[in-house]
C-alpha positions as CSV (number, residue, x, y, z in Angstrom):
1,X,0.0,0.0,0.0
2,X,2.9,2.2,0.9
3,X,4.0,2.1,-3.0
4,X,0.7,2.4,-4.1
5,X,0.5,5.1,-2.5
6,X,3.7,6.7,-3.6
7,X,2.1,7.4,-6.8
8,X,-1.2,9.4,-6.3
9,X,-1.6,10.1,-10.4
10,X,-2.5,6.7,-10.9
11,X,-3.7,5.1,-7.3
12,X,-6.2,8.5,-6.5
13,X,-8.0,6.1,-4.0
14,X,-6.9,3.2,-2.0
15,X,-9.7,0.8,-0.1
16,X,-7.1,-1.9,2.2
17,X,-9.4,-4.8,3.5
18,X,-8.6,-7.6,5.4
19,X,-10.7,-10.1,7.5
20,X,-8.5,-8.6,10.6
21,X,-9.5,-5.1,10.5
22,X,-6.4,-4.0,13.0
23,X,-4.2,-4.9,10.7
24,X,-5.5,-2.6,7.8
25,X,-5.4,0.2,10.7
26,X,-2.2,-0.2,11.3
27,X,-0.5,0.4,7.9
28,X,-3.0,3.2,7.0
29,X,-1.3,4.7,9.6
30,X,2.2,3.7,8.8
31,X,0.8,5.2,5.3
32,X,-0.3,8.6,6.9
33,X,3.2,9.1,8.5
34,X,5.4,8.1,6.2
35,X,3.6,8.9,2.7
36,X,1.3,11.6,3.8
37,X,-2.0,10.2,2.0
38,X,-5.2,9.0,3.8
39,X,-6.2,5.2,2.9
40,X,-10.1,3.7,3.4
41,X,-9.7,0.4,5.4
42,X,-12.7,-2.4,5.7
43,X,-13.4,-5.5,6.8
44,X,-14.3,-8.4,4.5
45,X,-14.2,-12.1,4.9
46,X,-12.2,-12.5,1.2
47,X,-13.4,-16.5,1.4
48,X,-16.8,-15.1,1.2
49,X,-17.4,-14.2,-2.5
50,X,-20.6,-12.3,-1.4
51,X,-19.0,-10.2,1.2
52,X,-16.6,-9.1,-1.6
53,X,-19.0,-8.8,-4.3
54,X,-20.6,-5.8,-1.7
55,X,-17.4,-4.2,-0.8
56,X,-16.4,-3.4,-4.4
57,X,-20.3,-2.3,-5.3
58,X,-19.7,0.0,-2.5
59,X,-16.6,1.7,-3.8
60,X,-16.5,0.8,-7.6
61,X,-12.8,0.5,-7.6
62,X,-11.1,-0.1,-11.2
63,X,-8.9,-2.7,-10.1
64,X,-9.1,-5.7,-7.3
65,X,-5.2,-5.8,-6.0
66,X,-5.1,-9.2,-4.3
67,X,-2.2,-9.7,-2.0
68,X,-4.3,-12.2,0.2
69,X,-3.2,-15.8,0.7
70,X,-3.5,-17.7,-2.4
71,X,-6.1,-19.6,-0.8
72,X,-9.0,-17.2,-1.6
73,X,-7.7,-16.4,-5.1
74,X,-10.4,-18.1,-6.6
75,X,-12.9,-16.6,-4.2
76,X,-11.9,-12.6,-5.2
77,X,-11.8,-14.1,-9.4
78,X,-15.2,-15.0,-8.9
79,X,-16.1,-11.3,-7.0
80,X,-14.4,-9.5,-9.5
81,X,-16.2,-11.3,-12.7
82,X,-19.8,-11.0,-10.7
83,X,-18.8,-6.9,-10.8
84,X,-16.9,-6.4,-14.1
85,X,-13.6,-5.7,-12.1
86,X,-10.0,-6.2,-13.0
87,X,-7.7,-8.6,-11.1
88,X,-4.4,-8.7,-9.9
89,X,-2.6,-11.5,-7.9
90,X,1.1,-12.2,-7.1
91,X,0.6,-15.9,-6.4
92,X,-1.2,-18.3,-8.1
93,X,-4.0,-20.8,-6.1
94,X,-3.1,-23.4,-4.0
95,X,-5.8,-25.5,-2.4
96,X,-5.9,-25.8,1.5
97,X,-6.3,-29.5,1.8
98,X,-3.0,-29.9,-1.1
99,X,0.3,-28.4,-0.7
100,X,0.4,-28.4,-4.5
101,X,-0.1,-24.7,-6.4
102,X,-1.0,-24.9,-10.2
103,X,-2.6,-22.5,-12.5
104,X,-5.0,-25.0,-14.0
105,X,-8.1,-23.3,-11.9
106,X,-7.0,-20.2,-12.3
107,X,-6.4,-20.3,-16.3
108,X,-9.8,-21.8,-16.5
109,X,-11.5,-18.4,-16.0
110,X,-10.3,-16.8,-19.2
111,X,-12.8,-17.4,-21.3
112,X,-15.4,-16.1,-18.7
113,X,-13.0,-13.0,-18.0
114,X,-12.7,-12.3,-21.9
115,X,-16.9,-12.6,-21.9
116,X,-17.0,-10.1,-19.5
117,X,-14.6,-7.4,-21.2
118,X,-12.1,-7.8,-18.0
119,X,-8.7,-8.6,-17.3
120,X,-7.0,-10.6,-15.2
121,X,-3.1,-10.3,-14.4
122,X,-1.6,-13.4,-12.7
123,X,1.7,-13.5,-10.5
124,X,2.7,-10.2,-10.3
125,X,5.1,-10.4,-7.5
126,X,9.3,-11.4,-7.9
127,X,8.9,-14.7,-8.5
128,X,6.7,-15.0,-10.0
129,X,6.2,-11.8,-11.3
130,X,9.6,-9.8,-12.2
131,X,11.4,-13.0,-12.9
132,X,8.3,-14.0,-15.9
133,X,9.1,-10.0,-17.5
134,X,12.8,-10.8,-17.4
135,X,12.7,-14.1,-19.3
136,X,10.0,-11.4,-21.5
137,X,12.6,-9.2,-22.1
138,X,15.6,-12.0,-22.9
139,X,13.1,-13.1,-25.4
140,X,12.7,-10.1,-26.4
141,X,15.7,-7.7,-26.3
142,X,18.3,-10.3,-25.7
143,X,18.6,-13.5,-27.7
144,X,17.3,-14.9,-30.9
145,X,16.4,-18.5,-29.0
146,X,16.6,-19.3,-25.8
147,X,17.6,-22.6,-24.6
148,X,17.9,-23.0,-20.3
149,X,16.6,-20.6,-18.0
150,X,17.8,-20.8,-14.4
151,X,16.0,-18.7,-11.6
152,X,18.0,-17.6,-9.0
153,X,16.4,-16.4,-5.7
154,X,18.4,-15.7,-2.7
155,X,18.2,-13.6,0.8
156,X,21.7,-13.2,2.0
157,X,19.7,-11.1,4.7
158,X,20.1,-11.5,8.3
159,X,16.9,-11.3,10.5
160,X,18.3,-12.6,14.0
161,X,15.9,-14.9,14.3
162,X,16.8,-18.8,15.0
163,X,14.2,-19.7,12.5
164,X,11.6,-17.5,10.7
165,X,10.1,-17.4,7.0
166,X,10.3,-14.4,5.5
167,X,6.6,-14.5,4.4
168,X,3.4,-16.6,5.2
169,X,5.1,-19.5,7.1
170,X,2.8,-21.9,6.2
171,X,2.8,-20.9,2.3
172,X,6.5,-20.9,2.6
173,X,6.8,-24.0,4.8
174,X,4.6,-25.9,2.2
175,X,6.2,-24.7,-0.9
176,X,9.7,-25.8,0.6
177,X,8.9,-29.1,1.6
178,X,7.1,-30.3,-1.5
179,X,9.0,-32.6,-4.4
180,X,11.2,-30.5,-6.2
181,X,10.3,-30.6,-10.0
182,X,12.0,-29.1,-13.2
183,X,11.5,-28.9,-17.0
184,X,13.6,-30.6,-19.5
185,X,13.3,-31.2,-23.1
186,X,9.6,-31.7,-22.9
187,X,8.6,-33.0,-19.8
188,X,8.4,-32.1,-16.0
189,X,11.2,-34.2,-13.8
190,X,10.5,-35.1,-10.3
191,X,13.4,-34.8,-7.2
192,X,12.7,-35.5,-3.2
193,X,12.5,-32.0,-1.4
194,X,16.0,-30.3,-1.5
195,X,18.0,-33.2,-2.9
196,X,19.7,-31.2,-5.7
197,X,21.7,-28.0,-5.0
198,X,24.6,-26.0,-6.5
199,X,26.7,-22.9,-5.6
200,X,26.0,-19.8,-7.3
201,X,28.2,-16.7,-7.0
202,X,25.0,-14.1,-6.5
203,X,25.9,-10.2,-7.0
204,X,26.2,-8.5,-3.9
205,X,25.6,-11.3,-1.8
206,X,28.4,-14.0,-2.8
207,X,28.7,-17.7,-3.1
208,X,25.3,-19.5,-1.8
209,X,24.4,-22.7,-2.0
210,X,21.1,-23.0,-3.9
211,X,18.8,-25.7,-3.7
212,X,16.4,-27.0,-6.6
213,X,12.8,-26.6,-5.6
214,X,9.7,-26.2,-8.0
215,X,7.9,-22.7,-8.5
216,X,5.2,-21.8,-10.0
217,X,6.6,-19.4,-13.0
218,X,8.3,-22.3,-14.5
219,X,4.3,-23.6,-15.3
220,X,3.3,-20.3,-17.8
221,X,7.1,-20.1,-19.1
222,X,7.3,-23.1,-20.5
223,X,4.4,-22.3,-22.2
224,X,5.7,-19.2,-23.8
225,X,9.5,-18.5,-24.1
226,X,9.8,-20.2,-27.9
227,X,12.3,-23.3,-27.6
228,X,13.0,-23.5,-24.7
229,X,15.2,-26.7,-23.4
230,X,15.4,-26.5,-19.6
231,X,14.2,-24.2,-17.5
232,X,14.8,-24.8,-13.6
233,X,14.1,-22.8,-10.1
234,X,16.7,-22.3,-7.2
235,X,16.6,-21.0,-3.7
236,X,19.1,-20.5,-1.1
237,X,18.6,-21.8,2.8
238,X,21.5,-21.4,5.4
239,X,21.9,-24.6,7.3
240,X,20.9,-23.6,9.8
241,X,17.3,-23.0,8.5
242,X,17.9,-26.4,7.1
243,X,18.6,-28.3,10.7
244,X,15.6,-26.4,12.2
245,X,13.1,-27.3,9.0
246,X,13.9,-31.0,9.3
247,X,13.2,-31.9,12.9
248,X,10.0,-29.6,12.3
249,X,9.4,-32.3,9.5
250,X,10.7,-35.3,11.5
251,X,8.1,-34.6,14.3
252,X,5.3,-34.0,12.4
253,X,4.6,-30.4,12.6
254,X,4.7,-29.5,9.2
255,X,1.5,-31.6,8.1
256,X,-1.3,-30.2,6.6
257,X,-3.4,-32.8,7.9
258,X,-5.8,-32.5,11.2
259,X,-5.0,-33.9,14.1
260,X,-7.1,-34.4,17.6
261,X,-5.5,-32.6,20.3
262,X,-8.1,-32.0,23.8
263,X,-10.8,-32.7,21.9
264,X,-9.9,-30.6,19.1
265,X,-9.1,-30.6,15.3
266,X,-5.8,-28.6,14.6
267,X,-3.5,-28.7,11.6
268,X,0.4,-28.9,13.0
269,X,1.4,-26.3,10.1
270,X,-1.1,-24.1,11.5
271,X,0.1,-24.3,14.7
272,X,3.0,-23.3,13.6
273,X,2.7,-20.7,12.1
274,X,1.4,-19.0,15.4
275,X,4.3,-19.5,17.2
276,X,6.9,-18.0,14.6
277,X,7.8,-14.4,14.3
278,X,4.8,-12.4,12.5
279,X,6.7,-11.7,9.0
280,X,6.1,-8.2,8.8
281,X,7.7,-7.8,12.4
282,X,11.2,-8.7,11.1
283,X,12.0,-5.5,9.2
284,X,12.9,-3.5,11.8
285,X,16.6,-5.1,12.8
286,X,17.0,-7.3,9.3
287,X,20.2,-6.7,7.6
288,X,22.1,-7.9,4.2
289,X,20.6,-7.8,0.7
290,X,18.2,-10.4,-1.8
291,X,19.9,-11.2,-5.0
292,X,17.6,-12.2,-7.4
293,X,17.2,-13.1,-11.4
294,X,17.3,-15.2,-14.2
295,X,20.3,-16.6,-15.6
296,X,19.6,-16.7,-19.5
297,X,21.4,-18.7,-22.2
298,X,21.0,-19.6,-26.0
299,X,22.1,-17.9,-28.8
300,X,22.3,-14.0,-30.6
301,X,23.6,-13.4,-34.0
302,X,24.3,-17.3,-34.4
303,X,26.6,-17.1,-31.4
304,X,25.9,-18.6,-28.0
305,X,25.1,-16.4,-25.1
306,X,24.4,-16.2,-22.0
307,X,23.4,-13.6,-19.1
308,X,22.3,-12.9,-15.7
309,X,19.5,-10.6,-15.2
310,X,18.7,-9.4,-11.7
311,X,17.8,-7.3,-8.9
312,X,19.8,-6.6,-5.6
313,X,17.6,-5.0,-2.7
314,X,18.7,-4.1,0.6
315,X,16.8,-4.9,4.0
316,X,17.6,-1.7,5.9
317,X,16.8,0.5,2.9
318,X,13.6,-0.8,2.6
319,X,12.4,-0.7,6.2
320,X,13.3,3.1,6.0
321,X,10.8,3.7,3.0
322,X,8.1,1.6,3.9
323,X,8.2,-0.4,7.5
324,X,9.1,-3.7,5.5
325,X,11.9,-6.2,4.8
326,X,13.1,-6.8,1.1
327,X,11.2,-9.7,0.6
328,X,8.2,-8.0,1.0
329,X,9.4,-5.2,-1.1
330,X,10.1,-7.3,-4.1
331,X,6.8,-8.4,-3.6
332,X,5.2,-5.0,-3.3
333,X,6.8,-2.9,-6.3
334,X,5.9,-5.2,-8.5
335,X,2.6,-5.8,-7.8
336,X,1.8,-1.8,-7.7
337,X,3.9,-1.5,-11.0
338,X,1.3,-4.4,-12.4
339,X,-1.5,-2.5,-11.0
340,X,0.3,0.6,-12.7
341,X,0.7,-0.6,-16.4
342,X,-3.4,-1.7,-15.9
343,X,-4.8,0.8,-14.6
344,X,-2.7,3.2,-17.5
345,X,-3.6,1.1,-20.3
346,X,-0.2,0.2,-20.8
347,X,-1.3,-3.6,-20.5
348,X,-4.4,-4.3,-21.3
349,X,-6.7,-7.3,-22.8
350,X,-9.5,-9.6,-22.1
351,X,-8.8,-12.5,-20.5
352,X,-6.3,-14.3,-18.2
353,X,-2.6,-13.2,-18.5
354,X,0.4,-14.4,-17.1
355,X,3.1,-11.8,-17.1
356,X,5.3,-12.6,-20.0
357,X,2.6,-12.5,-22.2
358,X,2.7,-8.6,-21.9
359,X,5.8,-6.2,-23.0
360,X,8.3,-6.6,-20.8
361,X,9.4,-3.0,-21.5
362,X,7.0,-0.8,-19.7
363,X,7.1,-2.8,-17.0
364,X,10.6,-2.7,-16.4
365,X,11.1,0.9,-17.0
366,X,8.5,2.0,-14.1
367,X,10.1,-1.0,-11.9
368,X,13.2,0.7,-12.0
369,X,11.8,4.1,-11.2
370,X,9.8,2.9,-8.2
371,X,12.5,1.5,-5.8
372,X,14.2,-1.9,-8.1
373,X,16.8,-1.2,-10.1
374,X,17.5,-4.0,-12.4
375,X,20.6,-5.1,-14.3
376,X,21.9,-7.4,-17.2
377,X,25.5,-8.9,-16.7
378,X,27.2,-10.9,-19.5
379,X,28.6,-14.4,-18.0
380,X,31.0,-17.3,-19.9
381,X,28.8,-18.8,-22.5
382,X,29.1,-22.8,-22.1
């Protein structure tokens, strides 16, 4: 909100609303001190399609700006065709009951968003989100085919924490703990959870080691970067988060099953995520820097190439601006700059879009302008 808010030309007015009504209060004032604009805040159950379907009738906003759990994404699609509103997430569904996110449910509204004249923009976050426009603009700007894309995401940041998640622990939890799964010459390849890593020197950060998980980006880019060979996702853990994830596994509290405990139903994941550290409470003494991007090759002018194109952003600079840690800023400037090239026409259809279907160019120049600079390093071709 603080971004949106940044840039009152295109954002003129800003409804926040959350079932937990506190919470909105809280960063409209955060928004008040440090932006000097007065937000609306509500309460609305976002599970409840009718509850949504009222709000925006109330306030007949132009776009829906979901940055909700993925849970209720399908929930606010349905609000937004029942009122003829655009939509904008930054990740795509994931059921409850399955630690498994696809955009199969979520691609299946297109036809009904193209009937109703509106547009949906899916996965406008980092990753996904900034890393889909990069892999745009490589298509693009960069090379005449493309043959492996690796995506690179690592927090070299230091929270002080023993263990925390740097957003929604039992999002993050889930997504970590799932088989790793990659795309090769045609078909998806299945690992165990965190069997495969490699070292990767990351600007500003240094050598990490990376593991191999799956995300969800790699589903729409395989789809629609022409010939591609490979493409593969990679995240960096300290082992020490490592240690503290497996006995968390080993004794059973990251299921997503119920379980009876004095007479009641709980789900162990749950649990835990209400004894970790809130995520937006570890901005205020994180230090250290993300590093993340795409590392590109194939070939330009018949000669192979390849290159790494990413994003540094510090921890410390972003609480300054806006009360948050990095990771929630690379989730934040994209999805106003989204919201942004919507709401000015500068991307605009009928339909369901994911975000390299759009051009990449726009996008990146107000990305840069708002708070993430981006950059495009030339690396040893194989």
């Amino acid at each position: 909100m603080h971004k949106c808010a940044q840039v009152p030309d295109v954002f003129t007015d800003i409804v926040l609303a959350s079932r937990t009504l506190s919470k909105c209060e809280k960063i409209r004032d955060e928004v008040k001190e440090l932006q000097g604009r007065d937000i609306e805040v509500a309460a609305v159950d976002a599970d409840d399609v009718d509850q949504t379907v009222a709000l925006i009738e109330k306030h007949a906003p132009d776009l829906l700006l979901n940055v909700a759990l993925p849970y209720q994404d399908l929930h606010l699609m349905e609000a937004c065709l029942r009122t003829k509103t655009d939509y904008l997430d930054t990740a795509n569904y994931e059921s409850p009951d399955e630690a498994k996110f696809e955009y199969k449910e979520q691609w299946a509204f297109n036809e009904r968003f193209e009937g109703a004249g509106i547009m949906a923009l899916l996965g406008s976050g980092f990753d996904p989100g900034v890393t889909n426009v990069f892999s745009a603009h490589a298509q693009k700007e960069l090379f005449d085919e493309i043959r492996t894309i690796d995506i690179l995401d690592c927090n070299g940041g230091d929270h002080g924490h023993p263990f925390a998640t740097n957003f929604n622990p039992e999002i993050n939890i889930r997504e970590i703990t799932q088989r790793g799964r990659y795309w090769e010459k045609g078909e998806w390849k299945s690992i165990d959870p965190l069997s495969v890593s490699m070292d990767f020197d990351f600007p500003e950060v240094g050598v990490r080691k990376a593991y191999l998980l799956y995300h969800e980006e790699m589903e729409s880019l395989v789809k629609n970067i022409r010939g591609l060979e490979r493409i593969r996702f990679w995240m960096t853990f300290g082992q020490a988060y490592i240690t503290h994830l497996e006995v968390l596994q080993n004794v059973g509290m990251t299921r997503i099953d119920p379980v009876e405990y004095q007479g009641q139903q709980i789900v162990p994941l749950q649990f835990l995520k209400a004894v970790l550290p809130e995520p937006s409470s570890l901005g205020e003494n994180y230090q250290g820097k993300t590093s993340i991007g795409c590392l590109v090759e194939g070939t330009k002018d018949g000669k192979p190439r390849k290159v790494f194109i990413y994003n540094v952003c510090d921890h410390a600079e972003c609480y300054r601006e806006v009360r948050s840690q990095a990771v929630s800023y690379t989730t934040g400037v994209p999805a106003m700059v989204g919201a942004m090239m919507m709401l000015t026409n500068r991307w605009r259809g009928s339909g369901v879009f994911n975000m390299e279907q759009l051009d990449p160019t726009p996008f990146l120049e107000k990305l840069g302008e708002h708070g993430l600079s981006w950059h495009v390093t030339e690396m040893p071709a194989d």
